[in-house]
C-alpha positions, 0 to 999 in steps of 0.5 A, spaced: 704 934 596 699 940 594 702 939 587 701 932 586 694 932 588 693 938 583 696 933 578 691 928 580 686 931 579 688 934 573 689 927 569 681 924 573 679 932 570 681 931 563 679 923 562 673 925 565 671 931 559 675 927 554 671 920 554 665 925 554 666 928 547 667 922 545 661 920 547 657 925 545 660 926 538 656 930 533 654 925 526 649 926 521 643 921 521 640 920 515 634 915 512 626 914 510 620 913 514 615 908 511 609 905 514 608 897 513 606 898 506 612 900 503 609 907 502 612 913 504 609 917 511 609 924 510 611 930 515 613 925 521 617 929 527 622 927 528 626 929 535 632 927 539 632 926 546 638 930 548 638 936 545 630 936 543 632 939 536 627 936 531 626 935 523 620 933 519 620 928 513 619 930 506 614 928 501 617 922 500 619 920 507 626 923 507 629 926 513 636 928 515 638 930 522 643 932 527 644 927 533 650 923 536 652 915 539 647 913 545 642 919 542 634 916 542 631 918 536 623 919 536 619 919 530 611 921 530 606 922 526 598 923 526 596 917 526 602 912 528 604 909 534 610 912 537 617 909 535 623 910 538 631 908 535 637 908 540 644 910 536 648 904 536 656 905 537 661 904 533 660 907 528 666 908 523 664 915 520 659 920 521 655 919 517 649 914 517 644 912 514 637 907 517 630 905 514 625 906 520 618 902 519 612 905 523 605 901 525 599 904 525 595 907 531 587 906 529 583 911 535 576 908 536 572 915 538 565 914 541 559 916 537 556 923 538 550 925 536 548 932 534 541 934 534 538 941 535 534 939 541 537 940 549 533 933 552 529 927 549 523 931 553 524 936 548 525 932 542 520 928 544 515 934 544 516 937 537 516 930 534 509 929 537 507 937 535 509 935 527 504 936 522 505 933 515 501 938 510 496 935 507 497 937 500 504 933 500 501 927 503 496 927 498 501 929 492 504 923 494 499 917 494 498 920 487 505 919 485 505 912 487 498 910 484 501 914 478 508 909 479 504 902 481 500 904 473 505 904 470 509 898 473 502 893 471 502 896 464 509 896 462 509 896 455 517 895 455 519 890 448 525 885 448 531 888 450 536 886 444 530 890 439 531 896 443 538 895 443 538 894 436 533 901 435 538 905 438 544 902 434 539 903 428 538 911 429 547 912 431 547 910 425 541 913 421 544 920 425 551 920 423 550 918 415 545 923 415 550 929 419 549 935 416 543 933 411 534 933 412 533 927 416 530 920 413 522 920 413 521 912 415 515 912 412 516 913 406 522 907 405 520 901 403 525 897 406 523 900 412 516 897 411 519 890 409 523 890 415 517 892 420 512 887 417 517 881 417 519 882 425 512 883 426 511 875 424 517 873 427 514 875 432 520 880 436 514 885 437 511 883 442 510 885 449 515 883 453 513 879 459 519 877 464 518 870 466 515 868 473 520 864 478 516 857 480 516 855 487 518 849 489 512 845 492 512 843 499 509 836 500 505 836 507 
């Protein structure tokens, strides 16, 4: 009677281990990590839940990891929401491969500001003691009435005869590379030139034109 027992307990033992190491089974999980953009994430950990053993993504998204069927794989990454994949069963080899997709996580932080006083009462304090030097201050009105000059008696001529001045010394200063610069003054071409676009005109003061306000009828 005490052998049957044995032989019973026996069998329940065995099938017991047996159809644990078939569901443990080791195989090779391999595959890419990309984002929903179609690039690759860099660096995401990658761990099993069963045996917590972990592995990390290449440069391109690559990864390659021990695990087994029913395992719960989670893959993380700095700036992504957590994402988890459960083996499925049935594989027919030991080799398998996924693409996993992660979602990113934006983490909204709250504004900090630094200012080099511990309260408003001292803030306050050292904006109301401050001194603006009188020098600066009085070197500064000068700029600016030195600036308002310039703006009313601003002497700038057509924008095609300064293009067509700058295009004209390029060209004077790459023929005349290596030689003594041309003298102007002494080319009666130039001075032809000079006196025919002064009559048509292209010398004068250029004055950009005032935009007309559309008269409101009362």
């Amino acid at each position: 009677m005490k052998m049957k027992h044995f032989f019973i307990m026996f069998f329940l033992l065995s099938g017991f281990f047996l159809s644990s190491a078939q569901e443990r089974e080791l195989l090779q999980l391999s595959g890419m990590v990309y984002n929903k953009n179609s690039e690759p994430v860099k660096f995401a950990h990658i761990i099993s839940g069963s045996t917590h053993r972990g592995t990390i993504t290449d440069a391109n998204g690559l990864f390659t990891i021990i695990t087994h069927i029913d395992d719960t794989i989670l893959f993380s990454c700095m700036s992504y929401k957590p994402t988890y994949y459960i083996v499925p069963q049935g594989l027919d080899n030991y080799y398998y491969t996924i693409d996993m997709v992660m979602e990113h996580d934006t983490i909204l932080l709250e504004e900090v500001i630094i200012l080099p006083w511990k309260t408003y009462e001292e803030f306050k304090e050292a904006f109301l003691s401050f001194r603006i030097p009188e020098g600066d201050y009085e070197h500064a009105l000068r700029n600016i009435a030195i600036i308002q000059v310039q703006m009313k008696f601003d002497d700038t001529p057509y924008p095609s005869v300064a293009y067509k001045q700058a295009m004209n010394q390029q060209i004077q200063k790459s023929m005349t590379y290596g030689q003594y610069p041309v003298n102007n003054l002494l080319n009666p071409m130039a001075w032809a030139k000079f006196f025919n676009e002064l009559k048509k005109g292209k010398l004068k003061r250029y004055v950009p034109k005032k935009e007309k306000k559309p008269k409101v009828d009362n």
